[in-house]
N, CA, C and O atoms as a MOPAC input file, in Angstrom:
PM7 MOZYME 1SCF
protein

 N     23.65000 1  -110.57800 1   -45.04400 1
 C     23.85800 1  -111.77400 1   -44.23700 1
 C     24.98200 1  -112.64200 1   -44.79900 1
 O     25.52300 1  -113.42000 1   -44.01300 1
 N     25.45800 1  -112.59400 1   -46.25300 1
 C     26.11300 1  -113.78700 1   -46.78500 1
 C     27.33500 1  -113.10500 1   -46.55900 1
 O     28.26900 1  -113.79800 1   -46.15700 1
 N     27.59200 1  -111.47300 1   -46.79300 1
 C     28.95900 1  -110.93500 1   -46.31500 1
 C     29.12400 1  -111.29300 1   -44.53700 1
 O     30.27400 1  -111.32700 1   -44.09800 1
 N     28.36700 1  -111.45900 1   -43.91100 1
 C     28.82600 1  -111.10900 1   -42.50200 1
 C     29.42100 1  -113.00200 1   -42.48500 1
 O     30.49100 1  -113.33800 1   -41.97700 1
 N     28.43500 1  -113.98900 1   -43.15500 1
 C     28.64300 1  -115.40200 1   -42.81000 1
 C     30.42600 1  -115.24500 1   -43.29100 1
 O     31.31200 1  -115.68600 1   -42.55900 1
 N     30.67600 1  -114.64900 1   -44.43300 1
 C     32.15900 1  -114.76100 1   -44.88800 1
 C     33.27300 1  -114.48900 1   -43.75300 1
 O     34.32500 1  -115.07500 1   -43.49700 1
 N     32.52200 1  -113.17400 1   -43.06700 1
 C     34.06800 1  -112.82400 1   -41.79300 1
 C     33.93900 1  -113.72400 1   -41.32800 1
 O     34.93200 1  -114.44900 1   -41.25100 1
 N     32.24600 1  -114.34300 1   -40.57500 1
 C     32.50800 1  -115.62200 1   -39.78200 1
 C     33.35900 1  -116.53000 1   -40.07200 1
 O     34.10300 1  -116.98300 1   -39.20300 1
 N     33.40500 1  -117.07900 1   -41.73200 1
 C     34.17200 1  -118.14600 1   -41.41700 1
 C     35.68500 1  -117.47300 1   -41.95100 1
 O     36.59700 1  -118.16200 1   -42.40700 1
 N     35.72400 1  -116.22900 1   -41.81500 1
 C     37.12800 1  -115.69000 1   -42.35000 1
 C     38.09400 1  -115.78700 1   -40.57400 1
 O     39.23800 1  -116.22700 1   -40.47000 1
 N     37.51800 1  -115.42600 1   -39.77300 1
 C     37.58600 1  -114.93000 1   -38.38200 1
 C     38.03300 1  -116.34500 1   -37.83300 1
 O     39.21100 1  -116.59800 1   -37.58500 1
 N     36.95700 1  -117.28300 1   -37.65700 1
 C     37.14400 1  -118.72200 1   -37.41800 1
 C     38.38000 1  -119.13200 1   -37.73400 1
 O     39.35700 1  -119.47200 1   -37.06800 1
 N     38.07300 1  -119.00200 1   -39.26500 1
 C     39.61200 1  -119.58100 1   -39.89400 1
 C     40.93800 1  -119.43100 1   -38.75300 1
 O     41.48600 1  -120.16900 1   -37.93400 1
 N     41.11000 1  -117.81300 1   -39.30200 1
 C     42.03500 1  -116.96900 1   -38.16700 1
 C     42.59300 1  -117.90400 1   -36.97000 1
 O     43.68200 1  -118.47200 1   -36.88200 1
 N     41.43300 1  -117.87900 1   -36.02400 1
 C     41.38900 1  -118.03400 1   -34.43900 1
 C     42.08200 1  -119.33700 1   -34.68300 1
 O     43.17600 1  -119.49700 1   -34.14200 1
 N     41.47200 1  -120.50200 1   -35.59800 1
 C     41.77200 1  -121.89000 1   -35.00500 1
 C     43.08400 1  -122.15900 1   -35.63800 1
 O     43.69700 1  -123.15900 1   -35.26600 1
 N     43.55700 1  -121.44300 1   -36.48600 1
 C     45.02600 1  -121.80800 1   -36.77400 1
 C     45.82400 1  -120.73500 1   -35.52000 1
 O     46.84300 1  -121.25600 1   -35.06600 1
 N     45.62500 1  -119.90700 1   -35.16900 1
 C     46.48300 1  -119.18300 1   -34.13500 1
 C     46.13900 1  -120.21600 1   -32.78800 1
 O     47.13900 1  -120.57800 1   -32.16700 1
 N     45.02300 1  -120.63700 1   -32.37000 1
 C     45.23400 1  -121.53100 1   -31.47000 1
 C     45.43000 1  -122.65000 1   -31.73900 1
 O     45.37300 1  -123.47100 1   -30.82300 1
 N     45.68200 1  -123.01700 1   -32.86900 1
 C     46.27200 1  -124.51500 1   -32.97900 1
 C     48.11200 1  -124.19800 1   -32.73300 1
 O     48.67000 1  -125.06800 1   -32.06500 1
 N     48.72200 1  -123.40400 1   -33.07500 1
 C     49.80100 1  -122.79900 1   -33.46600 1
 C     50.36000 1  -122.29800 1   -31.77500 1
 O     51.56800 1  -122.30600 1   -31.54000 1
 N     49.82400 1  -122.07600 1   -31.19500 1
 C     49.98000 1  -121.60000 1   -30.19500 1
 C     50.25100 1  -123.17500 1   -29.37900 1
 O     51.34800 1  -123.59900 1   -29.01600 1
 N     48.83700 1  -123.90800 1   -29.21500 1
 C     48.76400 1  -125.41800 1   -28.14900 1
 C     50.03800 1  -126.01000 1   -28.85100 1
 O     50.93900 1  -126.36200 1   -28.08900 1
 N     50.24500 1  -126.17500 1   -30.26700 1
 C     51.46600 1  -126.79900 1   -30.62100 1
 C     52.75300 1  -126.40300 1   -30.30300 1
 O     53.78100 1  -127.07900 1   -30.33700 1
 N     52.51200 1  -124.55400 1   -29.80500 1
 C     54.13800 1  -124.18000 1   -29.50600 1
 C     54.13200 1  -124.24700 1   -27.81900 1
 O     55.12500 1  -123.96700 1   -27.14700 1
 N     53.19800 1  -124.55100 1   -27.41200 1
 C     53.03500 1  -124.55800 1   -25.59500 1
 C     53.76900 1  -125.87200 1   -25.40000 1
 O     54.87000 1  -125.96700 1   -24.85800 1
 N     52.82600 1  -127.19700 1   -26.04900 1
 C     53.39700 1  -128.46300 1   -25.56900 1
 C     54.52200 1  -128.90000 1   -26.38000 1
 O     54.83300 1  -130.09100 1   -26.36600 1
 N     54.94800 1  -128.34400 1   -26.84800 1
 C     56.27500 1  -128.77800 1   -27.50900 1
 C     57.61800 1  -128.35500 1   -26.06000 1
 O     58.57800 1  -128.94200 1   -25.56000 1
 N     56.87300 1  -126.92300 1   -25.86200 1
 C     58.09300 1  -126.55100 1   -25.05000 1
 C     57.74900 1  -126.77600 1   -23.45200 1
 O     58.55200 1  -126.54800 1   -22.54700 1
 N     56.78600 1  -127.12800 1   -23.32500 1
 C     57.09100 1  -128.29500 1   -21.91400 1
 C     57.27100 1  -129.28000 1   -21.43300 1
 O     56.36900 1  -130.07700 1   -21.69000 1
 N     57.88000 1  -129.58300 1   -20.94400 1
 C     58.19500 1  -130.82000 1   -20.66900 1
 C     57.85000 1  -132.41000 1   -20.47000 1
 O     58.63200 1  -133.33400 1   -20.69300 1
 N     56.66800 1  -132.50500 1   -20.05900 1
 C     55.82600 1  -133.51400 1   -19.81300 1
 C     55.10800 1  -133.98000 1   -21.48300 1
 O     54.88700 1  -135.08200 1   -21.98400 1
 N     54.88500 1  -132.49000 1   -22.01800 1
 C     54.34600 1  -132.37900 1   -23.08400 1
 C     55.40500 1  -132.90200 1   -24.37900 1
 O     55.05000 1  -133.45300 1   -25.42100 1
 N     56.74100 1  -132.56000 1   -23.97400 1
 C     57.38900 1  -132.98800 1   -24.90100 1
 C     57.56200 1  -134.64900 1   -25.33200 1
 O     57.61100 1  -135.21500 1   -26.42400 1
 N     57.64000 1  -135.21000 1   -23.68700 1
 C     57.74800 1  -136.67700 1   -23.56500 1
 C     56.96000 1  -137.37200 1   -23.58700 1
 O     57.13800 1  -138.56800 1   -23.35400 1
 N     55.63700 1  -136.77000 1   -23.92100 1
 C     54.66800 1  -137.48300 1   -24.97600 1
 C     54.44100 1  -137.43000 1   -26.23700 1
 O     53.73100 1  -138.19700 1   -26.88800 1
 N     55.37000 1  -136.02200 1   -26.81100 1
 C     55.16900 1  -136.24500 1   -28.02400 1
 C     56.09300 1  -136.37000 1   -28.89600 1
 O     55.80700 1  -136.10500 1   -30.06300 1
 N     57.80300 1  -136.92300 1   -28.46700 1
 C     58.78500 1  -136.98100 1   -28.91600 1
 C     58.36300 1  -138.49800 1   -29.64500 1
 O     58.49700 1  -138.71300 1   -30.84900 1
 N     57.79800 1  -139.54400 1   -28.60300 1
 C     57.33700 1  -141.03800 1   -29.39200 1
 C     56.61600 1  -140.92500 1   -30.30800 1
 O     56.92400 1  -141.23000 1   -31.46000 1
 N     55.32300 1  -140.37600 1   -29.88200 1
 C     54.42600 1  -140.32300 1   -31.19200 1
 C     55.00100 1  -139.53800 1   -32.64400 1
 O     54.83500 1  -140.03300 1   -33.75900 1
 N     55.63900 1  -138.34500 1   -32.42100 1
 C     56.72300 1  -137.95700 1   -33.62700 1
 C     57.64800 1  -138.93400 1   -34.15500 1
 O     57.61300 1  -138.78900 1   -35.37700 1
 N     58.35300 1  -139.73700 1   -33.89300 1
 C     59.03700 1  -140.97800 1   -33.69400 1
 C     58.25000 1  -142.36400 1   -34.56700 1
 O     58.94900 1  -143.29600 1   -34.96400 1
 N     56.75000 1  -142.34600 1   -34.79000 1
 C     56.14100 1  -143.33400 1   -34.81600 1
 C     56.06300 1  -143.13400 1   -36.27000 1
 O     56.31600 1  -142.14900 1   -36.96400 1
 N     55.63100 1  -144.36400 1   -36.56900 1
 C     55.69400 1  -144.89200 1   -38.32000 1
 C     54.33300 1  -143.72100 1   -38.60500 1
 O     54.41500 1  -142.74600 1   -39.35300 1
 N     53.23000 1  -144.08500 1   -37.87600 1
 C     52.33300 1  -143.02800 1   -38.49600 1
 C     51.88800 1  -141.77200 1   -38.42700 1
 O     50.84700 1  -141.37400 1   -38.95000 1
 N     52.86600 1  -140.93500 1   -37.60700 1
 C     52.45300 1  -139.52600 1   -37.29200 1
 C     52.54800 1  -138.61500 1   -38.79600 1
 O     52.37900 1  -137.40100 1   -38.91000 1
 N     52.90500 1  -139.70900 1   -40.00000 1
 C     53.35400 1  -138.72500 1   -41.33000 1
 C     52.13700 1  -138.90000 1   -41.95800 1
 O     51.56200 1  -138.24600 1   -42.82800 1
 N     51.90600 1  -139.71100 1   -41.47100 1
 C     50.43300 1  -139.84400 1   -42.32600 1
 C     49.02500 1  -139.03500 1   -41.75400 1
 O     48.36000 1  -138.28800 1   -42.47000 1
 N     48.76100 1  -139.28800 1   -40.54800 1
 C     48.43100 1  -138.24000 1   -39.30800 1
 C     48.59200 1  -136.78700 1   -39.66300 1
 O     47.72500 1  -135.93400 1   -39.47000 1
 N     49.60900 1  -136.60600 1   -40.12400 1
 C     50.52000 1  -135.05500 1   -40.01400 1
 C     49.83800 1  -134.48800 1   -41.51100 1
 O     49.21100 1  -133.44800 1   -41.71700 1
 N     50.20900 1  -135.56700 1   -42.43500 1
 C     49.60600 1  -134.56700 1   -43.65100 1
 C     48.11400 1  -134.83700 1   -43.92900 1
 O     47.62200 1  -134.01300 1   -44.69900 1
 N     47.18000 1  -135.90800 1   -43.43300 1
 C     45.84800 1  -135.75900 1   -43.45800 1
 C     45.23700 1  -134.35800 1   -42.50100 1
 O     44.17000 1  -133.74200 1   -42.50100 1
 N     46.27100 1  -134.26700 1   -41.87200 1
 C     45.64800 1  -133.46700 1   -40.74000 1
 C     45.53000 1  -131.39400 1   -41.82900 1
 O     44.70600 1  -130.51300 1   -42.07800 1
 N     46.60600 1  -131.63900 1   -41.99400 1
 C     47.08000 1  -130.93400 1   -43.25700 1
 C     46.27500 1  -130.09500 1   -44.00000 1
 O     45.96700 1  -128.90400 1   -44.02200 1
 N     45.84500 1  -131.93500 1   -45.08500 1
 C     45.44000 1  -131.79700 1   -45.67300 1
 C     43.87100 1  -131.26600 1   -45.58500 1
 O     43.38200 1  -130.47600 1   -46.39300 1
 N     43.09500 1  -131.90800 1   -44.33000 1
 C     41.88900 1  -131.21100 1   -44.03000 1
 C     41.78500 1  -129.86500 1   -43.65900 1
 O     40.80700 1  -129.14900 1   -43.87300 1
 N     43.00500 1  -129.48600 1   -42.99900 1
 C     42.90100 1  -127.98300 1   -42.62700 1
 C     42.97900 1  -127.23500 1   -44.06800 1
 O     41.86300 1  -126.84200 1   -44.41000 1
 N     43.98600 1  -126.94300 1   -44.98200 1
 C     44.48700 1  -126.21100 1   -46.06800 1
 C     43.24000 1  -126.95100 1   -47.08600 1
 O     42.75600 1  -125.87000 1   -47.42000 1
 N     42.54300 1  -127.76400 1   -47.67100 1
 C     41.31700 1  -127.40000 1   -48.53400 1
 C     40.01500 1  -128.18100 1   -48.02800 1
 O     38.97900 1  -127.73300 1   -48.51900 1
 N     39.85100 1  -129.26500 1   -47.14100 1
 C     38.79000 1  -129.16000 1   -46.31300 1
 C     37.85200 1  -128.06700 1   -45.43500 1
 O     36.65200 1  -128.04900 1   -45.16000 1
 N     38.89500 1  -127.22900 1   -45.14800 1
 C     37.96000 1  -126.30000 1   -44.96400 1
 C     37.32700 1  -125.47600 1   -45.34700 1
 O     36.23700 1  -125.04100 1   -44.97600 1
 N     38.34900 1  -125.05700 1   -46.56100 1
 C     37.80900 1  -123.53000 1   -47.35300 1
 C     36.50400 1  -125.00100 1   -48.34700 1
 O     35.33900 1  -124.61300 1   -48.43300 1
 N     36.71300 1  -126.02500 1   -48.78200 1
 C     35.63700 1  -126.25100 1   -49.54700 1
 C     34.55600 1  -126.89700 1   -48.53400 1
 O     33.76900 1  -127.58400 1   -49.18600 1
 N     34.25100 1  -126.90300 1   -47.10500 1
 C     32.85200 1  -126.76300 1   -46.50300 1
 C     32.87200 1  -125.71900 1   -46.64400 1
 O     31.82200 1  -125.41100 1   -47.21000 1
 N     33.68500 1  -124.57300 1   -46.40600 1
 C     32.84100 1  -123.39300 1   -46.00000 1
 C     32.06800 1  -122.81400 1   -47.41500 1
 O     31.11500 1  -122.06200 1   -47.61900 1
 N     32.88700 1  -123.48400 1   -48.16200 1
 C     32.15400 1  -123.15300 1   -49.99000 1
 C     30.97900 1  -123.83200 1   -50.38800 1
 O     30.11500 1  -123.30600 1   -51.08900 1
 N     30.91600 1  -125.24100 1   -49.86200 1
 C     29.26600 1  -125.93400 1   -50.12700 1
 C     28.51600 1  -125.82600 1   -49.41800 1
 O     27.35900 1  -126.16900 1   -49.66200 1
 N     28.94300 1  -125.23100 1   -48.10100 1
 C     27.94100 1  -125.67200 1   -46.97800 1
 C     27.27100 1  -123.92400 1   -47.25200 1
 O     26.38900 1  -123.46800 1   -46.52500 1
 N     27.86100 1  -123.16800 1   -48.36500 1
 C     27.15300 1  -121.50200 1   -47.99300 1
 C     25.92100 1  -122.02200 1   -48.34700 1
 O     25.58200 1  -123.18200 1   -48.11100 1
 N     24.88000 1  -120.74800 1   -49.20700 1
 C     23.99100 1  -121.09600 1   -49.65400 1
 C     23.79400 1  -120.76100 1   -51.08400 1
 O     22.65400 1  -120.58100 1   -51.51300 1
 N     25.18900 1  -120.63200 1   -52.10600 1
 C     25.60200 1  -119.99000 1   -53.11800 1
 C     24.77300 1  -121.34100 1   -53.91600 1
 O     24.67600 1  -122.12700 1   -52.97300 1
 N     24.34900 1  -121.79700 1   -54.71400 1
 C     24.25200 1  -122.67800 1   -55.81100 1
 C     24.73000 1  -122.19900 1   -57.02900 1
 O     24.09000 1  -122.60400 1   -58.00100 1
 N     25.54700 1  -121.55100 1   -57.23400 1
 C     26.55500 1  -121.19700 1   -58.26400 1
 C     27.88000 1  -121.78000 1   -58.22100 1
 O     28.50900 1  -122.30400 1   -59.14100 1
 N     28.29500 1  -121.56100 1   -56.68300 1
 C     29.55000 1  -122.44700 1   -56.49900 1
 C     29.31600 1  -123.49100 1   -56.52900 1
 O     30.06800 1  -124.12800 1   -57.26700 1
 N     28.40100 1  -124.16900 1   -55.93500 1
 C     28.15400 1  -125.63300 1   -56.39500 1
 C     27.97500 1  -125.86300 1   -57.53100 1
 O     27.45800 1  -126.98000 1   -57.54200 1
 N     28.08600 1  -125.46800 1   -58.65400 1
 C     27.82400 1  -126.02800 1   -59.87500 1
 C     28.87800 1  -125.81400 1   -60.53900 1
 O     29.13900 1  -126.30800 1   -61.63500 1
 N     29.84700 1  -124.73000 1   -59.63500 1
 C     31.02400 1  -124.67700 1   -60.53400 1
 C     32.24500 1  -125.80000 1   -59.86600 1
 O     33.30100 1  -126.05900 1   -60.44300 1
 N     31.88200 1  -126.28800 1   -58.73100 1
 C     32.96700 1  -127.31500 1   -58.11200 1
 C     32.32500 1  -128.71800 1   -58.74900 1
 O     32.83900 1  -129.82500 1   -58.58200 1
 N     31.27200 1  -128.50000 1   -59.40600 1
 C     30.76700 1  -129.75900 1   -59.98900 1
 C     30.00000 1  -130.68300 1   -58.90600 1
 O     30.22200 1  -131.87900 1   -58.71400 1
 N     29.11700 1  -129.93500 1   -58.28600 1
 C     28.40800 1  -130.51000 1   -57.44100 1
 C     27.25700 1  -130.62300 1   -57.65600 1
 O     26.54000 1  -131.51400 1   -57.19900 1
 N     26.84600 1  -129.53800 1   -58.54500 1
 C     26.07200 1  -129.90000 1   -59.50900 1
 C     25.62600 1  -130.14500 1   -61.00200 1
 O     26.50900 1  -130.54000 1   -61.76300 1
 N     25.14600 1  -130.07400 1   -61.19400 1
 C     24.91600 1  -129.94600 1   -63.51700 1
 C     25.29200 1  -128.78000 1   -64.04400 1
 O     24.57300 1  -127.79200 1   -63.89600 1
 N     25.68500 1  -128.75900 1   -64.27500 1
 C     26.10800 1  -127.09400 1   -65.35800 1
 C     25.10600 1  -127.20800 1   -66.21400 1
 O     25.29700 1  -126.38700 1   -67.11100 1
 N     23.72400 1  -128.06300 1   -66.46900 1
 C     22.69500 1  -128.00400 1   -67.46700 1
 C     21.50700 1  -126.85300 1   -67.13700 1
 O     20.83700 1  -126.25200 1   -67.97700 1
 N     21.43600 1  -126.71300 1   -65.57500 1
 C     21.25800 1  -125.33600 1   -65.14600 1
 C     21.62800 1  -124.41600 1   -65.40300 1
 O     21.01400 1  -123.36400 1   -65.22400 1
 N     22.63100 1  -124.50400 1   -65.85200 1
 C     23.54500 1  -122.99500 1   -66.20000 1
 C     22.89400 1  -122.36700 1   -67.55200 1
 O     22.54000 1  -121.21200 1   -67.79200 1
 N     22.86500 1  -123.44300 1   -68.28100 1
 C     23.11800 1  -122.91500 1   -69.64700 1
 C     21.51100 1  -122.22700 1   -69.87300 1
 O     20.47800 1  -122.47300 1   -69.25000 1
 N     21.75900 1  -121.26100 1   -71.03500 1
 C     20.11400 1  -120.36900 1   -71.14400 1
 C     20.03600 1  -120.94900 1   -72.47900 1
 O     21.05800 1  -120.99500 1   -73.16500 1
 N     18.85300 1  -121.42700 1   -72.94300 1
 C     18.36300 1  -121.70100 1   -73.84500 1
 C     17.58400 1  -120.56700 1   -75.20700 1
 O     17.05100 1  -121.06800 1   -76.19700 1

């Protein structure tokens, strides 16, 4: 079950950057689409927008898909939990 949850979120991954990649190369190159988003590109905060957005995609995701498994090993190694568990006495 924990290999198949991995393609899931390996697969996911995949899909939503090819369709993000895709809606971004559709409305760029139409027209209506462009002249809404030539301002907002234009605007003081689309940089900030742009790299939060970024930033949640490139390690927001891989670290839910890492706490939210059901590993409690990785959690203790991202420091989510005690490493006082770890240790054998």
């Amino acid at each position: 079950m924990v290999e198949a949850e991995r393609w899931v979120w390996l697969s996911g991954s995949l899909l939503l950057a090819g369709a993000a990649t895709q809606a971004a190369w559709r409305l760029w190159r139409w027209e209506k689409g462009r002249a809404w988003l030539d301002p907002l590109a234009r605007s003081a905060l689309f940089p900030l927008l742009l790299q939060t957005a970024r930033f949640l995609y490139y390690v927001g995701f891989p670290f839910a898909a890492l706490v939210w498994g059901r590993d409690a090993v990785v959690a203790r190694l991202l420091g989510l939990q005690p490493l006082a568990a770890l240790s054998v006495e």
